[in-house]
C-alpha positions as CSV (number, residue, x, y, z in Angstrom):
1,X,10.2,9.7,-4.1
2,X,7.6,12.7,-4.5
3,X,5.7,12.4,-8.7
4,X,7.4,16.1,-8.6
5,X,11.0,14.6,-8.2
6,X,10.4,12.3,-10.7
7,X,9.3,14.4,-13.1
8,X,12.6,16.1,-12.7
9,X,14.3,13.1,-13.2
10,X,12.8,12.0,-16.2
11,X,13.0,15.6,-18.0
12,X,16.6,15.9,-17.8
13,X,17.0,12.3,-18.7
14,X,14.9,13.3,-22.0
15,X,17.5,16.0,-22.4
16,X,19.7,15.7,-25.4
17,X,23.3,14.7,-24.1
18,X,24.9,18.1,-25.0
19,X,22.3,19.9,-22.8
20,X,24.1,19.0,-19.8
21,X,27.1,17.4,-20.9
22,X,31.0,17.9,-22.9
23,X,31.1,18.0,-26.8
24,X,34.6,17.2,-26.7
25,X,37.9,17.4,-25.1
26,X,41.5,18.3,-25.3
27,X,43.8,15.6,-26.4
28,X,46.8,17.3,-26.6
29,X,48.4,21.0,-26.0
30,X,52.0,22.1,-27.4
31,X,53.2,25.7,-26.7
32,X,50.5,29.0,-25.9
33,X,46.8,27.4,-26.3
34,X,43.5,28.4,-24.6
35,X,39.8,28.1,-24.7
36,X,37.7,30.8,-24.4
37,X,33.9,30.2,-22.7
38,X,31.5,33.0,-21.9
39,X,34.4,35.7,-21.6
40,X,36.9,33.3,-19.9
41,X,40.0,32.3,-20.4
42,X,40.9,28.7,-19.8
43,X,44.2,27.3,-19.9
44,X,44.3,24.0,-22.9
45,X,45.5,21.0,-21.3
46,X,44.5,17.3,-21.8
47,X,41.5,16.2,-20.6
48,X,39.9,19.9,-20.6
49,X,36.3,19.7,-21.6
50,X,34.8,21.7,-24.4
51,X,31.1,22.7,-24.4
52,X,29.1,24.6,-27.6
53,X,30.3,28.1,-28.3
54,X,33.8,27.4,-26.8
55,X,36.9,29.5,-29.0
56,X,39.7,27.5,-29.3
57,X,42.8,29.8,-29.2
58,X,46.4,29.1,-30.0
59,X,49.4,31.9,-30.2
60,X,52.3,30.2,-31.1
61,X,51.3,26.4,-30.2
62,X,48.5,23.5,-31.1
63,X,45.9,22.0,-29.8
64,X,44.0,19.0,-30.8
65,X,40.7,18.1,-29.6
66,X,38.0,15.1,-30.1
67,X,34.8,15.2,-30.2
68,X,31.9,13.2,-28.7
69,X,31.2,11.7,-32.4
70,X,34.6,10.9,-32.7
71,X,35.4,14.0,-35.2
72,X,38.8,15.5,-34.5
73,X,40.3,19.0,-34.8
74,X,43.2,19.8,-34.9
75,X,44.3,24.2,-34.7
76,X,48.1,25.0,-36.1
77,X,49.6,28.3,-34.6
78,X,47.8,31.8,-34.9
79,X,44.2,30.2,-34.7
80,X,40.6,30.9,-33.6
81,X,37.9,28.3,-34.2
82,X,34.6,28.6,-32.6
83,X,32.2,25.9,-31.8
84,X,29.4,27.5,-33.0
85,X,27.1,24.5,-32.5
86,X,27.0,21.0,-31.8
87,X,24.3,18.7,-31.3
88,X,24.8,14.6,-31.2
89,X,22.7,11.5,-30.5
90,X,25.2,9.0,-29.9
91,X,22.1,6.3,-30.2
92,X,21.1,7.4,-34.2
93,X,24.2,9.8,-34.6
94,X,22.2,12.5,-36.2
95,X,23.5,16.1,-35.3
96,X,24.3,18.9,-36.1
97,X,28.2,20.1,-36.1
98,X,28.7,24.4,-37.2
99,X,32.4,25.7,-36.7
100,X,33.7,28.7,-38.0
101,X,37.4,29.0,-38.6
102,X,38.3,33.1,-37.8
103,X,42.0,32.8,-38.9
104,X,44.9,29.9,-38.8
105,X,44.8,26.6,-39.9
106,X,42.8,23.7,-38.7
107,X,43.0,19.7,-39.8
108,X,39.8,18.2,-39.4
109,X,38.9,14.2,-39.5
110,X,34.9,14.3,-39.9
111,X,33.0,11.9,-37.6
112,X,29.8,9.9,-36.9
113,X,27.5,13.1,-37.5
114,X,29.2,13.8,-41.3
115,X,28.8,10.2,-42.3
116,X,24.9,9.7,-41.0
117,X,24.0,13.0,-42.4
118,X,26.2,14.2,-45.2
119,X,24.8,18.3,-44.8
120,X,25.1,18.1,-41.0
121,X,28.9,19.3,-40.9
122,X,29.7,23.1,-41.6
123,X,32.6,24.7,-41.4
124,X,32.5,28.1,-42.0
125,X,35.3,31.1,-42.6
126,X,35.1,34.8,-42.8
127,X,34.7,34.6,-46.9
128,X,33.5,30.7,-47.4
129,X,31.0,27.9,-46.3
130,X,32.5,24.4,-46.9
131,X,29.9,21.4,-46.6
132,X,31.9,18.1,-44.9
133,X,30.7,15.1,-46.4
134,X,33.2,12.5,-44.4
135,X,36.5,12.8,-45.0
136,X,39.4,14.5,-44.1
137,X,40.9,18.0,-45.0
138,X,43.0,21.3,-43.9
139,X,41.4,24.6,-44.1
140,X,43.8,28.0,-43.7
141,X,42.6,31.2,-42.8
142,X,44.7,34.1,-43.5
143,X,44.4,36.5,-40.6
């Protein structure tokens, strides 16, 4: 193996995990859901992995999703909720977790990220910023 190769090697191994891999993934789909990535539609259906900046969309059906730090969504009818950002080192679970809610409803159960680092979980919605300090809640969005 060539010092050049293994330069490679190492560098991506240095890479945080959500570099080059999922931040979550569908856990279940009832009735019209999608994900939108990069101006693409892509149908929700178990086991569909999510990556940063992802939309979740649902028309008239659900979708819940679980995350790499064990946080879970879950979007009601009539939503859109972008992963804005997410950032997770499943050795010290420090991160960073941003998610805006555009309209609907959306249950969230906080994970690892929210309870090492209180301030590291935002949810935000067209008129509101709420801070997630580990616990659970709903947030509603009216379109």
């Amino acid at each position: 193996m060539s010092v050049k190769s293994l330069f490679v090697i190492l560098l991506i191994a240095c890479l945080p995990a959500t570099a080059w891999s999922e931040i979550a993934r569908v856990k279940k789909v009832s009735g019209d859901a999608h994900v939108e990535r990069a101006g693409k539609r892509i149908e929700a259906r178990p086991g569909v992995t999510l990556e940063p900046r992802d939309v979740l969309v649902t028309g008239n059906g659900r979708l819940s999703v679980t995350f790499i730090d064990n946080s879970r969504f879950s979007a009601g009818p009539n939503s859109r909720v972008s992963l804005e950002k997410f950032e997770f080192n499943a050795t010290t679970h420090k991160g960073a977790f941003e998610t805006l809610v555009e309209r609907g409803s959306l249950a969230v159960v906080s994970g690892q990220i929210a309870k090492q680092t209180p301030d590291a979980m935002k949810l935000r919605t067209p008129t509101s910023i709420l801070g997630v300090r580990g616990t659970r809640f709903i947030v509603e969005v009216a379109p």
